[in-house]
C-alpha positions in Angstrom: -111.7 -101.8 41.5 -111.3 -97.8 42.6 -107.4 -97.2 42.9 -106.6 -96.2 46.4 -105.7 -92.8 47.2 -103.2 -91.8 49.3 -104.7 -89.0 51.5 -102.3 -86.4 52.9 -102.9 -84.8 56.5 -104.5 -81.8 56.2 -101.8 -79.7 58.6 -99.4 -81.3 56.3 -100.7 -79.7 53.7 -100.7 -76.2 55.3 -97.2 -76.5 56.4 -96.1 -77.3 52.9 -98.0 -74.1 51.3 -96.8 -72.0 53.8 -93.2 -73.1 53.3 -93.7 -72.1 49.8 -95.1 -69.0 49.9 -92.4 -67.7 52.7 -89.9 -69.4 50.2 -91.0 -66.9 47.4 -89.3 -63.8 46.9 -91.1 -61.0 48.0 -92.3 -58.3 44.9 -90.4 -55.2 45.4 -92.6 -52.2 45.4 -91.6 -48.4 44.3 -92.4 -45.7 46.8 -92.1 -42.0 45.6 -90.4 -39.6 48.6 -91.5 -36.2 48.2 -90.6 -33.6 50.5 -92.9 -30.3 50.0 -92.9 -27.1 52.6 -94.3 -28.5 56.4 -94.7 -32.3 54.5 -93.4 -35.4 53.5 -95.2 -37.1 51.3 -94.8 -41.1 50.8 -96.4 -42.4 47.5 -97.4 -45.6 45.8 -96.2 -45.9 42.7 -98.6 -48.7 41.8 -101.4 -47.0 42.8 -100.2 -43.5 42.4 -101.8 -41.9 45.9 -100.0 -40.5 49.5 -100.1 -43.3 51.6 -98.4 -41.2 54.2 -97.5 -37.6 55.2 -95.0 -36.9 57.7 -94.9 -33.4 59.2 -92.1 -31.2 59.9 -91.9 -26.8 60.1 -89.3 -26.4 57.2 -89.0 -25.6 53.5 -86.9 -28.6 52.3 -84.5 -27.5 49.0 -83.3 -31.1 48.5 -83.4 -35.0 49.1 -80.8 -37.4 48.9 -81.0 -41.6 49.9 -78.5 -44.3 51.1 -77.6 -46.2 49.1 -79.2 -49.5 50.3 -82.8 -47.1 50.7 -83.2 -47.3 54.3 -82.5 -43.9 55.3 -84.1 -40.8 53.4 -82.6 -37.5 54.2 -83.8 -34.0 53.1 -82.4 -30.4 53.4 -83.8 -27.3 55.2 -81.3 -25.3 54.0 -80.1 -24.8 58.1 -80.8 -28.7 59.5 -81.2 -32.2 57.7 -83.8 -34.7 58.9 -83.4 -38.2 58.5 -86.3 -40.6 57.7 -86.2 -44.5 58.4 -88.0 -45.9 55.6 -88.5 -49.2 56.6 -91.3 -47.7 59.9 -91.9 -44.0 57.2 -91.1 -42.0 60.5 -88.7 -39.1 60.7 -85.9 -40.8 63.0 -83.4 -37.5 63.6 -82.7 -34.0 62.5 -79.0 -32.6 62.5 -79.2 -28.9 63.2 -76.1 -26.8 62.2 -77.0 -23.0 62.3 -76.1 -21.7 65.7 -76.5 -17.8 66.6 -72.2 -17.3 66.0 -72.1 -19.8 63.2 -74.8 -19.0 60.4 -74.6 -22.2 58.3 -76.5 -23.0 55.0 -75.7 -26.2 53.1 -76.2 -26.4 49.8 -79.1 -27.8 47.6 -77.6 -30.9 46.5 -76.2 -33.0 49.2 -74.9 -36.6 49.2 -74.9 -39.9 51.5 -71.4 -41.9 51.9 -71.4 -45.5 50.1 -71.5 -47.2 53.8 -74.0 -44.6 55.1 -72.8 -43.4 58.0 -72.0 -39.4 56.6 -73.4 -37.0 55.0 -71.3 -34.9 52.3 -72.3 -31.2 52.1 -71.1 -28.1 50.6 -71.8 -25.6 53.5 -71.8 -21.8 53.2 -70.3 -20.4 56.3 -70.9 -16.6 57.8 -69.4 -16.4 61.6 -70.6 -13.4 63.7 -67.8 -11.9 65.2 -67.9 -11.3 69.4 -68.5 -8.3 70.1 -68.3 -7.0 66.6 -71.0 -5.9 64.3 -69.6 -7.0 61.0 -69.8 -10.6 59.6 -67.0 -12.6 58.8 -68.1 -15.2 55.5 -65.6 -17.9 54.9 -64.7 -19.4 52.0 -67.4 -22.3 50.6 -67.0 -25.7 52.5 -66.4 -29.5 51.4 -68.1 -30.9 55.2 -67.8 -34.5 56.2 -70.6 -34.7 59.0 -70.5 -38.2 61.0 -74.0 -39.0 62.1 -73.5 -41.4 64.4 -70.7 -38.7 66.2 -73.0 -35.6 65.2 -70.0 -33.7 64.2 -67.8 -32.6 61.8 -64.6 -34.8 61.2 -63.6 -33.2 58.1 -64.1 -30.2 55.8 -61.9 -29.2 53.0 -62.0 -25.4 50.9 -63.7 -26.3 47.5 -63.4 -23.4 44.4 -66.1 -20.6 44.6 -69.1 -21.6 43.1 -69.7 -25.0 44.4 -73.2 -25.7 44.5 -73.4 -29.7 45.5 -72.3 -33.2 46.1 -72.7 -36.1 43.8 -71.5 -39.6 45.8 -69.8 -42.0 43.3 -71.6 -45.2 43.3 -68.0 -47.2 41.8 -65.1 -45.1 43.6 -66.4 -44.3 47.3 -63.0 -42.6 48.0 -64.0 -39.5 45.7 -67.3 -37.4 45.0 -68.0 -34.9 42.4 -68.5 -31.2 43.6 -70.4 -29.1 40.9 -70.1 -25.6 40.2 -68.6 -23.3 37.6 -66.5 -26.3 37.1 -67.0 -30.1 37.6 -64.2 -31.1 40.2 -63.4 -34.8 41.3 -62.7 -34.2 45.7 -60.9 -37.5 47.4 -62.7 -37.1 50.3 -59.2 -38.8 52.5 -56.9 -35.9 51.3 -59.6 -33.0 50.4 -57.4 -32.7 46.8 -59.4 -31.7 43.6 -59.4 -32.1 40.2 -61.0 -30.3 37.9 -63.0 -32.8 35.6 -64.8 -30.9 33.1 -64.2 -27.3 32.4 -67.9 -25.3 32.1 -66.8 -21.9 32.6 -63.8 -22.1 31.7 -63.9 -25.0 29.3 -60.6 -26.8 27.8 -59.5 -24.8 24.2 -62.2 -24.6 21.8 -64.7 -26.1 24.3 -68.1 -24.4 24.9 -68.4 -22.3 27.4 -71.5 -23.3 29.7 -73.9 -22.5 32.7 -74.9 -25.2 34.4 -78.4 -25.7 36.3 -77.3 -29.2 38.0 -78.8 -28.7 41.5 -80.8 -31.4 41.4 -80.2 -34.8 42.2 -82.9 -37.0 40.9 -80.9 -40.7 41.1 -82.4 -43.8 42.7 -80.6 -46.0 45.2 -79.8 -49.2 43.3 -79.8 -47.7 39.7 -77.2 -47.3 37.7 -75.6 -44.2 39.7 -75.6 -41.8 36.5 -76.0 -37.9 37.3 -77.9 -36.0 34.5 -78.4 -32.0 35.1 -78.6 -29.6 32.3 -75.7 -27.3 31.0 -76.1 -24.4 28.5 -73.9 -22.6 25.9 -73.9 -18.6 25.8 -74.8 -16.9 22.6 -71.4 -17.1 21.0 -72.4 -20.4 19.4 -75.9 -20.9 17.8 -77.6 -23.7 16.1 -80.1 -22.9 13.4 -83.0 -23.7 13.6 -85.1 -22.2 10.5 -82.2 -20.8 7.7 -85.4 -18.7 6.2 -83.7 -16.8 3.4 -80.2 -16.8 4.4 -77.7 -19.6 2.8 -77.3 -21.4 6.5 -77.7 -24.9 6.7 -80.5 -26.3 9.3 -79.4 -27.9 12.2 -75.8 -26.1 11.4 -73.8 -24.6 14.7 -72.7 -21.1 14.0 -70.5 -18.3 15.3 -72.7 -15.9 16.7 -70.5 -13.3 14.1 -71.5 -15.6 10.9 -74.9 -15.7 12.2 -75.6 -11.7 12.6 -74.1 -11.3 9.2 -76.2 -13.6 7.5 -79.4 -12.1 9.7 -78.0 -8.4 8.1 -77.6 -9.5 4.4 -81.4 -11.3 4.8 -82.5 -8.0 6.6 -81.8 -5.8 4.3 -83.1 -7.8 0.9 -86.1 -7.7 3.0 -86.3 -11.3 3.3 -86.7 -14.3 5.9 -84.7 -14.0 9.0 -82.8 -16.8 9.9 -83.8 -18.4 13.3 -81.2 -20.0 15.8 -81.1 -20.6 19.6 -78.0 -21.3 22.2 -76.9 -24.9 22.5 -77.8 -27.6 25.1 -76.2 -30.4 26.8 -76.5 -32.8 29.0 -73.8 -33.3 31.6 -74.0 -37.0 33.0 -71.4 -38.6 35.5 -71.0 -42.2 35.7 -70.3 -44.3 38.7 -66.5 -43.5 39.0 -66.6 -39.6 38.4 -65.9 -39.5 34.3 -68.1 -36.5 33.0 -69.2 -35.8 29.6 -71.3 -33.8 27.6 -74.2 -35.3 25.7 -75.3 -32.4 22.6 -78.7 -32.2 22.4 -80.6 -31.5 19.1 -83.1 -29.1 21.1 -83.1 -26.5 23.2 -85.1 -26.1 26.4 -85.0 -24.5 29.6 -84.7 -27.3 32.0 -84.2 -27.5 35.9 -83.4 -31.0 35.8 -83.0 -34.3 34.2 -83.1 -38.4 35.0 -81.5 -41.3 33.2 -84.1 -44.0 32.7 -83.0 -47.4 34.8 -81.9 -49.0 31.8 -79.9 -46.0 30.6 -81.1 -45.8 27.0 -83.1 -42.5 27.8 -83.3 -39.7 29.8 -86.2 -37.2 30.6 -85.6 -33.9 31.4 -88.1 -30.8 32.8 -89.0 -27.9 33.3 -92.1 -26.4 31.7 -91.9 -29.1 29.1 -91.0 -33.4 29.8 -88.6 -34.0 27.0 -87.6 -37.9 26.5 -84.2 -37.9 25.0 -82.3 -40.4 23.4 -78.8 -41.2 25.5 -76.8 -41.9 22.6 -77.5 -39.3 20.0 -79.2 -36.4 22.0 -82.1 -36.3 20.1 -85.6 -35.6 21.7 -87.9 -38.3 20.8 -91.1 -36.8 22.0 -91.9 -34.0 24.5 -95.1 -32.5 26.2 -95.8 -29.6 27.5 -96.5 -29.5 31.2 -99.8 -28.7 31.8 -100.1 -28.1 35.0 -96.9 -25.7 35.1 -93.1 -25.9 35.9 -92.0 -28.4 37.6 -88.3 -29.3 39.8 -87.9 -32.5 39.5 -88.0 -35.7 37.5 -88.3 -39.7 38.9 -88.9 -43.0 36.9 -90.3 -46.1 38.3 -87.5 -49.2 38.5 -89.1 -50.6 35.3 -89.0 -47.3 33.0 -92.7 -47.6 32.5 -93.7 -44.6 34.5 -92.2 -41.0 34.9 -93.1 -38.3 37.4 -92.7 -34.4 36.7 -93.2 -32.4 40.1 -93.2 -30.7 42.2 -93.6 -26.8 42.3 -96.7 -26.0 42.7 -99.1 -28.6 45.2 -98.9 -31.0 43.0 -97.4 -34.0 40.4 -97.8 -35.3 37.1 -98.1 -39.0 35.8 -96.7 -40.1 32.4 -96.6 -43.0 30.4 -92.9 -43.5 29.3 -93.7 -44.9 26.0 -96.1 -43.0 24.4 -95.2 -39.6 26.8 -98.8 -39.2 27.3 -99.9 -37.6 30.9 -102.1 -40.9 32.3 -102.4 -39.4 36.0 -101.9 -36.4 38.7 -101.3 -36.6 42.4 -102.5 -34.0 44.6 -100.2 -32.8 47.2 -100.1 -30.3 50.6 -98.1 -28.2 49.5 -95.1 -26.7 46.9 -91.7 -28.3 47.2 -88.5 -29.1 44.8 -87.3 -32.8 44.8 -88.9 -36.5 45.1 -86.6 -39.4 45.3 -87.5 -43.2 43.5 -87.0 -46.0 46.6 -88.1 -49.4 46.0 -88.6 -51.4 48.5 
């Protein structure tokens, strides 16, 4: 005897697979924003191509996102356009030059926690009426409401400030970076220096730092990473050649001439050093430190992986650096030239080097091999990571 079946109706069985598949999560893709002269460029990250260009008449310096990665924003130096990257249309532009008030913001800008402002440092020159000469304020901390399009706050920061960094764990403060790293409260407009670079705490080095370029991801971790160097008053050696220095030993620059003198002279092996570099990184609630590195490199700028136990830094080189120790685990030269700016994909298995010239590179994380380049219109210096 054949067991009986229960048959099911077929429209049952459509509305049960269709309940499923709208009950599954959707897959979370990463999109690469890259804002070049004249051009936007939108990019796949799974398949690596431009899947859109937006168009604009600017040369963009900067990008910064919200932080829930519906709004991109980018910097023309004298405007800021805003993209909604939900339709990848540009939505708004904020225009602040005006013929009596010449303003320029600065490279690195930031987006509030709740997104309605936009943090800039903004360099001021007002054109007198009536009067040839120019009148150049002192460097501005603005608060710029976007739905209000105006300012409703701006504070005097110390000469020398060069950009915002938003706090991802303390939206009441931001970092402002300059000669000096200074915590802002952003209610009261009162600093505090941080971190010393210039003018460093006793017996600290004294640095230059390059951080002008903000390559976090909305949803990461909310560590900076920028490079920082030390002058030639401290040196690490590299090769001892003849001289009785240790390898890998910091020096005086004093200690070091001598030894270069005595080995001179003998007519022997030079010894071989180079300045020091670090790694200034700023965590979530504005604590900065210095991370030595066992290299050096000229670098424009530098990511921290997404799960923070590396970061890659560029310029005309990719180093991958360990976060803990500093050390460079591998490195490769950059091929197609210098590059701006750095990006990782939300699982650390890809990183991006680009742009600068019309163009960006493709590595594989892990082994730091190039594995791709994507052609672009046209030059620019930062890409943002949004995954949506």
């Amino acid at each position: 005897m054949k067991r009986l079946r229960k048959k099911i109706p077929w429209f049952a069985l459509v509305f049960v697979l269709a309940a499923a598949m709208y009950a599954a999560p959707a897959v979370a893709k990463d999109y690469l924003y890259v804002p070049c002269s004249n051009t936007l460029h939108i990019i796949d990250c799974d398949t690596d191509t431009v899947t859109k260009t937006l168009s604009y008449n600017d040369y963009v310096i900067g990008g910064a996102a919200s932080d829930d990665g519906r709004r991109y924003y980018i910097n023309a130096w004298r405007s800021i356009y805003a993209i909604d990257t939900d339709r990848q249309q540009i939505v708004d532009r904020y225009e602040f030059w005006t013929p009596l008030n010449r303003v320029n913001v600065g490279a690195t800008f930031a987006v509030s926690p709740d997104g309605r402002r936009l943090y800039m440092i903004w360099m001021v020159t007002k054109k007198k009426m009536n009067v040839p000469k120019l009148n150049v304020l002192p460097q501005q901390f603005v608060i710029f409401d976007m739905a209000k399009r105006q300012v409703v706050k701006n504070y005097e920061v110390p000469a020398g400030a060069m950009g915002v960094i938003s706090l991802k764990d303390d939206p009441d403060h931001v970092v402002i970076l300059g000669l000096d790293v200074f915590k802002l409260n952003v209610k009261t407009g009162e600093t505090e220096k941080i971190l010393g670079l210039l003018h460093p705490a006793e017996g600290g080095p004294v640095l230059n730092s390059l951080a002008l370029i903000n390559n976090r991801s909305p949803g990461d971790h909310g560590l900076f990473c920028g490079p920082a160097y030390g002058g030639e008053d401290r040196l690490r050696v590299l090769d001892p050649g003849d001289s009785d220095l240790e390898p890998g030993r910091v020096v005086d620059q004093a200690v070091y001439a001598q030894a270069m003198q005595k080995v001179m002279m003998a007519g022997g092996k030079p010894p071989a050093a180079y300045p020091l570099l670090y790694y200034l990184i700023i965590d979530g609630r504005g604590k900065a430190r210095l991370l030595e590195a066992d290299h050096f490199a000229m670098l424009y700028s530098s990511v921290i992986s997404p799960d923070t136990r590396y970061l890659y830094a560029a310029m005309d080189e990719l180093y991958k650096v360990d976060m803990k120790t500093g050390k460079a685990i591998a490195f490769d030269t950059l091929a197609r030239g210098t590059v701006y700016s750095v990006a990782t994909t939300a699982d650390g298995r890809k990183v991006y080097a680009g742009p600068a010239g019309p163009d960006l590179v493709v590595y594989n994380a892990e082994t730091m091999k190039q594995i791709g380049m994507i052609p672009l219109k046209a030059d620019g210096v930062a890409m943002t990571r949004i995954t949506k």
